[in-house]
N, C-alpha and C positions, 0 to 999 in steps of 0.2 A: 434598518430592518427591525431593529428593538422597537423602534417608535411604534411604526406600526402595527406592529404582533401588539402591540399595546392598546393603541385605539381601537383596531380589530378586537381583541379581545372583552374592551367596553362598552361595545355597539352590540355583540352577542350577548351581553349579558343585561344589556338595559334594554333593547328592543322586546322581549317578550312581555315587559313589566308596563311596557307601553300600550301593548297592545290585549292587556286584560285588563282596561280602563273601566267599561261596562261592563256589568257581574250580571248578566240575565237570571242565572240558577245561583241560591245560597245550599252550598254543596255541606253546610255546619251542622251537627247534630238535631236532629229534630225535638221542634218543642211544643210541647202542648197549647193550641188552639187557646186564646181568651173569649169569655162567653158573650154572646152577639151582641147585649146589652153595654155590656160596660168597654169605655175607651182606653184603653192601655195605655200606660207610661212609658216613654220612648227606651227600651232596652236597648243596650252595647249587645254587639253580637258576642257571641262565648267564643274565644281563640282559647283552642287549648295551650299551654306553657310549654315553648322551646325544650327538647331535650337537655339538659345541660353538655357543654362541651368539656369532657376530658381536658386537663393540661397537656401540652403539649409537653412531650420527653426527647431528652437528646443525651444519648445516652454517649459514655465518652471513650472507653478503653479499649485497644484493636485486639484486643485478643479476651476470651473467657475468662482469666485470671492475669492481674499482674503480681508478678511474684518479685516481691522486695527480698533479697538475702542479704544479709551482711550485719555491720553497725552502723555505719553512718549511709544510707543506700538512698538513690530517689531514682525517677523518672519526670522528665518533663517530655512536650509535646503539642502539638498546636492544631488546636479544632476550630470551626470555620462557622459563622452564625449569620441568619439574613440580616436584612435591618429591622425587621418583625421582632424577629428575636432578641436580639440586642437591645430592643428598647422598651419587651415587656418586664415586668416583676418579674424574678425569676426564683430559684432556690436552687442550689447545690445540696445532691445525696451522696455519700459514701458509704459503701457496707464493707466492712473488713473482719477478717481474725488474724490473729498471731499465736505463734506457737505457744507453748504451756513455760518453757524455758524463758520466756523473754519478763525480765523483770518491772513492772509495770511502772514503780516508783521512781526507776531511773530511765525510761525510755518513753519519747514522744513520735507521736504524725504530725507530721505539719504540710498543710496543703497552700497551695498560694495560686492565682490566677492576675496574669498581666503584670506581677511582679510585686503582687499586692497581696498579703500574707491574709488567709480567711478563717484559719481555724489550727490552733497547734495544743494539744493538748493527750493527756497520757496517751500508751499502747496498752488497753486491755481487755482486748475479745481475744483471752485464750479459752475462755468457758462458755461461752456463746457469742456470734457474731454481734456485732458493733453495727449502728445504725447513724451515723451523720448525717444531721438537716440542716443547714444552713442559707437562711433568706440572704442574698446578695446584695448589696448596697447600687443604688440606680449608678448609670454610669460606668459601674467597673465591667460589664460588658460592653466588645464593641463590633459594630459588624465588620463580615470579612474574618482575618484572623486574629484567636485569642490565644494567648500560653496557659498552661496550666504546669502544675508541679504536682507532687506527691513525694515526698520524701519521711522517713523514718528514721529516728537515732533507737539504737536497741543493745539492753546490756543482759548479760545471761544473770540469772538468779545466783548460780554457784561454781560458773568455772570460767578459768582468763583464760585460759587455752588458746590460741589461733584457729586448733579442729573446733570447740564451742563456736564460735563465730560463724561457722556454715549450719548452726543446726537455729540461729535466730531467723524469723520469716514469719513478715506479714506480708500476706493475700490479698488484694481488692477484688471487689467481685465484680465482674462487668458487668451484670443483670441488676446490679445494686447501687452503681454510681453513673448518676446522670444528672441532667438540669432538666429543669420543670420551668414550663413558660405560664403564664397565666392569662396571656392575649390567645385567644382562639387564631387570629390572621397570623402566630406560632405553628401553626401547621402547615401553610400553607405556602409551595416558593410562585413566584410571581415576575421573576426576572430571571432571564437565563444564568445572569453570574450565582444566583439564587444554587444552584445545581452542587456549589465548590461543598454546599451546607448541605450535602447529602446526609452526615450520619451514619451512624453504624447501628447493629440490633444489640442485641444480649448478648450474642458473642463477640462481636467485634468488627463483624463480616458489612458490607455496603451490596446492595443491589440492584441495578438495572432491571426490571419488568419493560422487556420489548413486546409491542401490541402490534398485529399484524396482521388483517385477513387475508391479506393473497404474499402470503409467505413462500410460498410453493413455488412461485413466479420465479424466475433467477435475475433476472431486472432488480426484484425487491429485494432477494438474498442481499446482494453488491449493496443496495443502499441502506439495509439496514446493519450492516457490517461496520460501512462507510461512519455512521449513525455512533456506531456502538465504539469504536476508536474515538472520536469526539466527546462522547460523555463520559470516556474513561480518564481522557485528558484534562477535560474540564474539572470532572469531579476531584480526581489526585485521591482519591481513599485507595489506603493500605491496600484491604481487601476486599477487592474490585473483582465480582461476578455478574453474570446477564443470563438473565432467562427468557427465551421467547415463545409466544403462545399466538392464540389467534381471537383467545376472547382477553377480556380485561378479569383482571382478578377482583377478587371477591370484597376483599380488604386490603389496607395500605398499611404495612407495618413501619415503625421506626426500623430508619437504615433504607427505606426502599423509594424509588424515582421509578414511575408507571411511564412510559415514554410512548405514545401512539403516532404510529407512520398508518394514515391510507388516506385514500381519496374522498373527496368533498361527499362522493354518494356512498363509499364506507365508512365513514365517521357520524353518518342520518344512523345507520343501525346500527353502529356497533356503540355508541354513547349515549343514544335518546336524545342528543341537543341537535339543535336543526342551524346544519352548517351555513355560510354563507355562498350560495352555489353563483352568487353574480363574480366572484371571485376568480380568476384564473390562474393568476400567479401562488408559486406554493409560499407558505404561511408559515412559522414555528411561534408557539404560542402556549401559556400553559391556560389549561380549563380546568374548572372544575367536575369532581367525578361524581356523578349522580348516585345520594344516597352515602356519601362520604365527606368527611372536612379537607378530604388533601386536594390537592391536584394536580395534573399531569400534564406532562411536554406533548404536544400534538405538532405533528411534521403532514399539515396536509395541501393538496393543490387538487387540480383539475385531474391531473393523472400523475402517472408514476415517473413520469419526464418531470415534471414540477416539481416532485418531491424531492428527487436526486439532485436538482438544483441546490435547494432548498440544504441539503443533508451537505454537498461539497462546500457549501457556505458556510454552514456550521463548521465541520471540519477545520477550516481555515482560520476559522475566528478562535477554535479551543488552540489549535495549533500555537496563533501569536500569543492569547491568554497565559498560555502555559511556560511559553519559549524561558531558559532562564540559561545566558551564554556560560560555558565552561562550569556547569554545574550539574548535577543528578539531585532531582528532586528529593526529597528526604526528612522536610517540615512535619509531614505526622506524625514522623515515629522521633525524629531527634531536634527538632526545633528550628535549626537551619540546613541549610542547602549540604549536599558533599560537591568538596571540589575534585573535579574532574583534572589530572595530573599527566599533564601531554607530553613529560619530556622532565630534565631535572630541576625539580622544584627543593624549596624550602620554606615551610611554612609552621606558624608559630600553636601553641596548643591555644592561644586563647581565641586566632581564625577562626581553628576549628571546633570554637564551641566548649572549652575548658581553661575557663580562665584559673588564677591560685584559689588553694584552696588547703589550709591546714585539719591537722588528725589529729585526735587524740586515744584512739582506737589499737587496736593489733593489728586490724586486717584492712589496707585502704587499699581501693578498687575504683576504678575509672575507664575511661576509653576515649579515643576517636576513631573519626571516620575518613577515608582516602577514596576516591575511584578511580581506579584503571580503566584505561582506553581497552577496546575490545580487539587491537593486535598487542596489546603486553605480552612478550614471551622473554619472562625472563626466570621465568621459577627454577631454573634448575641451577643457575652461578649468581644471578642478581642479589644484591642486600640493601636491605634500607637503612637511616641510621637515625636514632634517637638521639637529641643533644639534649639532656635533662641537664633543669635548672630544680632543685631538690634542695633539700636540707633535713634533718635527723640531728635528733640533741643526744644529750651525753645519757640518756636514758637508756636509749638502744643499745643492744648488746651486739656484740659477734656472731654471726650463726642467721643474722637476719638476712633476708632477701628481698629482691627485685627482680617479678618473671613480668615478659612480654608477653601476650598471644596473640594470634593475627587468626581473627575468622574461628573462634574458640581452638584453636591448634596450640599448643606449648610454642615458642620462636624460639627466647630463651632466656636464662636467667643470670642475674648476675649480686654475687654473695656479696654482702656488707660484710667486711673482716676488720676496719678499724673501729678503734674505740672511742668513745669521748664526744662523740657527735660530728659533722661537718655540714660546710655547705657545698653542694655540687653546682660546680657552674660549666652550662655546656658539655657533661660529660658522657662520653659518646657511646650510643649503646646498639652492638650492628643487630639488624633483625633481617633474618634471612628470606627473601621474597617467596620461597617453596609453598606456601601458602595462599599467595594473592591469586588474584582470580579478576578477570575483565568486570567492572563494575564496582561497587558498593564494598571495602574493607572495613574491619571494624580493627582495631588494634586495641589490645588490651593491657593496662597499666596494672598489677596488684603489687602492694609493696606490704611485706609481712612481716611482722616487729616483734619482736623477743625484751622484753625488759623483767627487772630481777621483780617490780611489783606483781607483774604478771605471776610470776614461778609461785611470788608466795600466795598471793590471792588467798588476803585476809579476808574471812565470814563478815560482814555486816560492812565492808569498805566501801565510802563514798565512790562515785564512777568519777574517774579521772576525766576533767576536763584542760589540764593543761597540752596545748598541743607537743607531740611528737617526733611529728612527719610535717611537712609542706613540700605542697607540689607548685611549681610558678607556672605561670601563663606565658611566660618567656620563654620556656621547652619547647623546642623545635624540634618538627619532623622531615628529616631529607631525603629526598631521593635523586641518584644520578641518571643518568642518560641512560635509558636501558633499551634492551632489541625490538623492535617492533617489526610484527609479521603475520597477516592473516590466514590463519590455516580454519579446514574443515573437515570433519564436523567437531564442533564448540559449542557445544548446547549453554555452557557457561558466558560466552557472549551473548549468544542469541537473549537467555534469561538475563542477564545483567545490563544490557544497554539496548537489545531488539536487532542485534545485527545479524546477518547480511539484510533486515528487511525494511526497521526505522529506515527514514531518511533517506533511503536508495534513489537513486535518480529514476532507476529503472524502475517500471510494475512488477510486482510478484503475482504472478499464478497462484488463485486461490482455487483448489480442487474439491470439491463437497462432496461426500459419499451419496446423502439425500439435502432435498432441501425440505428438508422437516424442522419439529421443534427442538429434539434433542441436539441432532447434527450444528444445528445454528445456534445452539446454546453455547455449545463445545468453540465454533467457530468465532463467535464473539467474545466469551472470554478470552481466551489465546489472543486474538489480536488487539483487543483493548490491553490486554496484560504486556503484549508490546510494545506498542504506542506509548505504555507509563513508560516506561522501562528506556525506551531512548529517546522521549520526550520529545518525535516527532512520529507522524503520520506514517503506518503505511501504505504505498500507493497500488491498490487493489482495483484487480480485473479479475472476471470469472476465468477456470478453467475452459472451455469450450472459449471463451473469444480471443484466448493466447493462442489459440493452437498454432496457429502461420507466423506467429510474432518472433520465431527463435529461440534460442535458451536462453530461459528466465528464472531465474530465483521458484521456487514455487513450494505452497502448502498444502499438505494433503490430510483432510481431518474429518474424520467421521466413522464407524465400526469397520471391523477387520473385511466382513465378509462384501462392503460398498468399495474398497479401494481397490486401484490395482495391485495385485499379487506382487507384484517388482516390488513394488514401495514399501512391502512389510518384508522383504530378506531378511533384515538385518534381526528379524525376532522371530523366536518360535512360539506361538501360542498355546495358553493351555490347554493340556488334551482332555481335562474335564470343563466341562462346557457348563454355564449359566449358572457356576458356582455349587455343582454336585460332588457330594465326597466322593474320593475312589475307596470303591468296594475293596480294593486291594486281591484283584482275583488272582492273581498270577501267584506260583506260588515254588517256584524255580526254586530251591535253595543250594548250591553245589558246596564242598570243602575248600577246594582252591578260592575260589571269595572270601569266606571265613578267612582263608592263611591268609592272605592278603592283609586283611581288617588285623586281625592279629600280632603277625609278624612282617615287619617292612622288610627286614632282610635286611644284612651287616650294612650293603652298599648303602641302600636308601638310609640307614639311621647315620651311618657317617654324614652323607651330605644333609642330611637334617642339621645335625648337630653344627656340621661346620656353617651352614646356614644363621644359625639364632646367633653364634659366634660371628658373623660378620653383620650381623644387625647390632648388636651390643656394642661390638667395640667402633663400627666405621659406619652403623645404619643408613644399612647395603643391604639388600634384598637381591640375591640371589636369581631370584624370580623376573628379576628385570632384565638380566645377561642376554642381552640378546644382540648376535650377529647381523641379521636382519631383521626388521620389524614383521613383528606374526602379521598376518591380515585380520578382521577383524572377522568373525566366524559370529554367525545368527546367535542371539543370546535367547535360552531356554526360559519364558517366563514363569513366575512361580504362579500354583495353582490363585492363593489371595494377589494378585496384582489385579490393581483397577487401572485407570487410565494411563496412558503412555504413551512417552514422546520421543521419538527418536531423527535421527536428522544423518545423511550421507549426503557427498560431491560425487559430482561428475567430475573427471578431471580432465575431460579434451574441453566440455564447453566452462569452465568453473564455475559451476549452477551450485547452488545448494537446495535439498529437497529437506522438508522438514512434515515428517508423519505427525498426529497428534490421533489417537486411536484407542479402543479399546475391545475386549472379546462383543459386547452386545448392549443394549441402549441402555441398559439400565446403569452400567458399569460408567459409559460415556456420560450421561446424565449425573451421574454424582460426580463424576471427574470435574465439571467444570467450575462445581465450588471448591473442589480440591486445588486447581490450577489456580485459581483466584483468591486463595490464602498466600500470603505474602512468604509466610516461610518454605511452604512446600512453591513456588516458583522458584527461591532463590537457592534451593538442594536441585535442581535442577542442571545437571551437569554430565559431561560426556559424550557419548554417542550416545546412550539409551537411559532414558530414566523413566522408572516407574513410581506409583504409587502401591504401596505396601496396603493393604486393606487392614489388614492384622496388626501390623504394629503403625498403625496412621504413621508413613515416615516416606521417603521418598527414598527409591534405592536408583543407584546410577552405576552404570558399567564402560568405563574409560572407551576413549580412541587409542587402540594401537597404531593404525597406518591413518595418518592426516595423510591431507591431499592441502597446497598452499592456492591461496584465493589472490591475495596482493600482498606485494613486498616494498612497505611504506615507510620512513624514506627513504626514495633511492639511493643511496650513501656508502663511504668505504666504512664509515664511522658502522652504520645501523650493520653494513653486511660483516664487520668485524663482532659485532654484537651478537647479532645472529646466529656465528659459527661458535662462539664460546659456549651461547647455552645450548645448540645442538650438541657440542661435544661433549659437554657437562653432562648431558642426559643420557648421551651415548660412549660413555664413556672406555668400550669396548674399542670401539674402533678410535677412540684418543689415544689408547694405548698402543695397538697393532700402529695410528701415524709413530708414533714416536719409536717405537721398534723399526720399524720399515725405513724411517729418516735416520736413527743411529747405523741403520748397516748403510745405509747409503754416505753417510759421512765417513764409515773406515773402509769401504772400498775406493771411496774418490780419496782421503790421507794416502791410504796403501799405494794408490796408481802414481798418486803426487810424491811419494818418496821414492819409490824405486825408478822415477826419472831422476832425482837428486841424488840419491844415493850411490855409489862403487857398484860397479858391474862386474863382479868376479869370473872370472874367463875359465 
């Protein structure tokens, strides 16, 4: 199909050049007449000089700022370039600043790409930003994918502290670091795997521009949905959003892919190139866009049957591109893959992307990555366990530490108390699973070092480069056999792997409030954002043609006032509308409220108290006591919430419904680059999560009453598993079994003696 789109593609762009062979009119500036007499000397016609072309920029970091903390701190990551790119001159930029605290004399950046070191040299934009230019040597790009690093060693001017070490930080500014191509055919992609080199802008963000004149149609809805799960897979960027319209934009920024679905006689007007209408079969193909250097993905045929051909092709082909078994993609942000963890594994830190690596610092920090299956249920008794391979010299004092955190949470810590230094081999550190979550974990290493030079931190002393600390690549990560069991609503699967909808055998019901441009904006980020996320397809039918098909999975996405009323129970929306202050009329004020606010009353202050006393000593929340599970009561949203996702079961057919909504288009319309930021999908959790307008953050409100979807594997093993972390969580009624089984053991002893026992008469 590639060949083709190809030829096709060079037959459109060489036939018109053919067929302006003969120039009847000189359409070129006019020139003055020579006088009747004299014969002229054969003049060159005046072409006026090409515009020059811009470099081509690719700009590199997923988010606005990366923020370096620590002393010895980096990030690596891996960006994706055509062969265009790859094999023009290029140049690397960096712009950065560092705090005012960070000692320049003793502290560097060091940048490398492919493994191949480009630039290491002081930290000193604490008085004005830092400007790196650096031309590339031919070669050390290559197409496909590249590594890059960034890393900082950083020493404070006046204090060894351990707290000093959080106030060192150098910034990279995403708007300031990118590569510059200098071939103009740098801008342009040309082959579908072309797409993976999507880019990011100035902040970090990637974008689909969906083009579509008969959007309206629900035929086109479905294919360009279909469409939009393909290039999300294809492309694999972080921050994957889609915006659909019905004309073509204006301009093509870095970070954005123009992608056009319509028909052979919608692509005459809507492009200005004149299609190939002998053509029947649908086509994907990139063109060039008239009046611009880039160019766009065209998905066209005879009709909208040809094009959905054309789209479940595509589909299929990102699908295998992408496929990577027993893994979750994760190359942009950490270099390799996370392994996906089906059962009890043990795996080593340098698997996972952390091979040794000695300190000579206060504060050494590191991480890996795990992912959960999206039935994990093991948070409430589950533990994982670190077998650290470590060492510490006779430097280190007493008093140091070793905290874990999983998914930035405290797990926990464990005190350095001997002296003299050792080496740790294999020694085992449990981290409690109460934090994991279905998909993507981060586990966090800091180890914090006390030594007597620190304390005195003599004025003008050299930065200690003798190492400290080492971490080995040998340190393994275990985890045993834990409960698996699907329950709903999990907004935390669904965002961490696309479940119930990746990969289902079954179709999902897709429900659309409008088939407009906001609504479809909304509709294709979400399900591309799915699609990354469990790394296959999902298998999408309209609303209206499930309707006879039985219960189905289903999504319903578009403003409050287009859904059905059912589907938004579970939220109450705000009662000022289109983002108007309340006047605050109401002006009730009674005494009894006041006493309220005031005084709790002896009762209420006791169970407070006894309250923060069982959080302290046994961290036990009071508030969880619960004999029955509450049901889960419509959550009042706040007046700044913008877009909002929430998801309930049915529990006779075990459907899962999944809302994705907001109060009105405007709100829906920013939501979808909201959804399509990588961090606010993965806060995404519970039965209800919004987006916070006010504090950009995503707020989520638990499931008290799940409903169970499958119970996998069937086993005595898994349902033994199962029943501990229920009980674990409910630990009311573990206690009432155990009560209820004690008396049941001294009435059956009682019955069983006084058969053995003397019968006094």
């Amino acid at each position: 199909m590639r060949t083709r789109a190809t030829l096709l593609f060079l037959s459109a762009m060489t036939a018109p050049v053919a067929a302006q062979a003969p120039t009847p009119f000189d359409m070129s500036p006019e020139r003055k007449a020579p006088p009747a007499t004299a014969v002229p000397a054969p003049q060159a016609p005046t072409v006026p000089a090409p515009a020059p072309v811009p470099p081509a920029r690719r700009y590199l970091l997923q988010a606005p700022t990366l923020h370096l903390q620590g002393e010895n701190v980096g990030q690596a990551w891996t960006f994706n370039l055509t062969p265009e790119q790859a094999a023009s001159a290029s140049k690397l930029d960096i712009g950065y600043t560092n705090a005012l605290v960070v000692a320049p004399e003793a502290s560097q950046i060091r940048v490398s790409i492919n493994e191949t070191e480009i630039v290491e040299q002081p930290v000193h934009a604490s008085e004005r930003p830092q400007q790196l230019s650096l031309s590339l040597p031919p070669g050390l790009l290559t197409p496909g994918a590249n590594r890059i690093r960034i890393a900082v060693q950083q020493r404070h001017r006046t204090d060894c502290t351990i707290d000093s070490t959080y106030e060192l930080w150098t910034d990279i500014d995403a708007a300031r670091t990118f590569l510059s191509f200098a071939s103009p055919e740098a801008n342009r992609m040309i082959r579908l795997e072309d797409i993976r080199a999507i880019g990011v802008d100035e902040a970090g963000r990637s974008r689909f521009r969906l083009v579509a004149p008969a959007l309206g149609q629900s035929d086109a809805a479905t294919t360009l949905l279909k469409l939009a799960e393909g290039l999300a897979l294809l492309g694999d960027a972080v921050n994957t959003s889609f915006s659909v319209s019905r004309a073509l934009p204006t301009e093509q920024k870095p970070g954005d892919v123009v992608v056009i679905a319509a028909t052979s006689d919608e692509m005459r007007t809507l492009t200005g190139l004149a299609d190939d209408t002998a053509t029947t079969a649908g086509t994907a193909r990139f063109i060039r866009l008239p009046g611009q250097n880039g160019a766009a993905l065209a998905f066209t045929g005879a009709d909208w049957t040809s094009i959905a051909t054309v789209a479940d092709q595509f589909l299929s082909m990102a699908v295998a591109a992408g496929a990577t078994r027993g893994n979750v993609a994760t190359t942009s942000t950490r270099t390799i893959d996370t392994p996906l963890i089906d059962g009890a594994t043990s795996l080593t830190f340098a698997s996972l992307g952390r091979p040794g690596e000695e300190f000579s610092g206060r504060r050494f920090a590191t991480d890996i990555a795990v992912a959960m299956p999206h039935d994990f249920y093991a948070n409430a008794y589950g533990s994982a366990t670190i077998l650290l391979d470590a060492a510490y010299t006779a430097q280190v004092l007493p008093g140091s530490r070793i905290n874990i955190t999983v998914n930035g949470n405290l797990a926990t810590t464990v005190p350095i108390t001997a002296s003299g230094g050792a080496v740790l081999r294999q020694y085992p550190i449990r981290v409690s699973m109460q934090h994991f979550r279905p998909g993507v974990n981060v586990i966090g290493l800091e180890a914090m070092l006390l030594t007597e030079a620190d304390r005195t931190c003599a004025p003008g002393a050299p930065a200690e480069k003798t190492p400290r600390f080492a971490l080995f690549g040998t340190s393994r990560f275990t985890v045993p056999e834990f409960a698996r069991l699907s329950l709903a609503p999990n907004l935390s699967a669904t965002s961490g792997l696309g479940f119930p909808y990746a990969g289902s055998a079954m179709p999902t019901a897709v429900h659309l409030g409008r088939n407009d441009e906001v609504t479809l904006s909304a509709a294709a980020t979400f399900l591309g954002k799915l699609a990354q996320a469990g790394g296959r397809a999902v298998s999408i039918q309209s609303g209206p043609a499930m309707a006879n098909s039985g219960p189905l999975h289903a999504l319903y996405i578009g403003t409050a006032a287009t859904l059905p009323s059912e589907r938004l129970a579970g939220v109450v929306l705000p009662t000022v509308a289109d983002g108007q202050p309340d006047t605050g009329a109401s002006s009730d004020v009674s005494v009894d409220s006041w006493r309220d606010k005031v005084d709790a009353g002896t009762f209420s202050e006791t169970l407070s108290r006894m309250n923060d006393w069982m959080k302290e000593t046994f961290n036990l929340d009071l508030a969880a006591v619960n004999l029955i599970p509450h049901a889960d009561t419509p959550y009042p949203l706040p007046d700044n919430a913008g877009i909002f996702v929430s998801q309930s079961i049915d529990r006779e057919t075990k459907s899962v419904q999944t809302v994705v909504s907001a109060a009105n288009d405007a709100a829906l319309q920013a939501g979808a680059q909201v959804l399509g930021d990588q961090a606010n999908w993965m806060a995404i959790d519970g039965r209800l999560s919004a987006y916070d307008t006010a504090k950009t953050t995503m707020l989520t409100v638990p499931a008290n009453n799940t409903g169970i979807l499958a119970f996998q594997p069937a086993s005595f093993t898994n349902l033994r598993l199962v029943a501990a972390n229920w009980l674990s969580g409910n630990f009311v009624m573990y206690a009432l079994g155990l009560a209820l089984s004690a008396i049941a053991l001294g009435l059956a002893s009682k019955a069983l003696f006084s058969r053995l026992g003397r019968n006094d008469k």
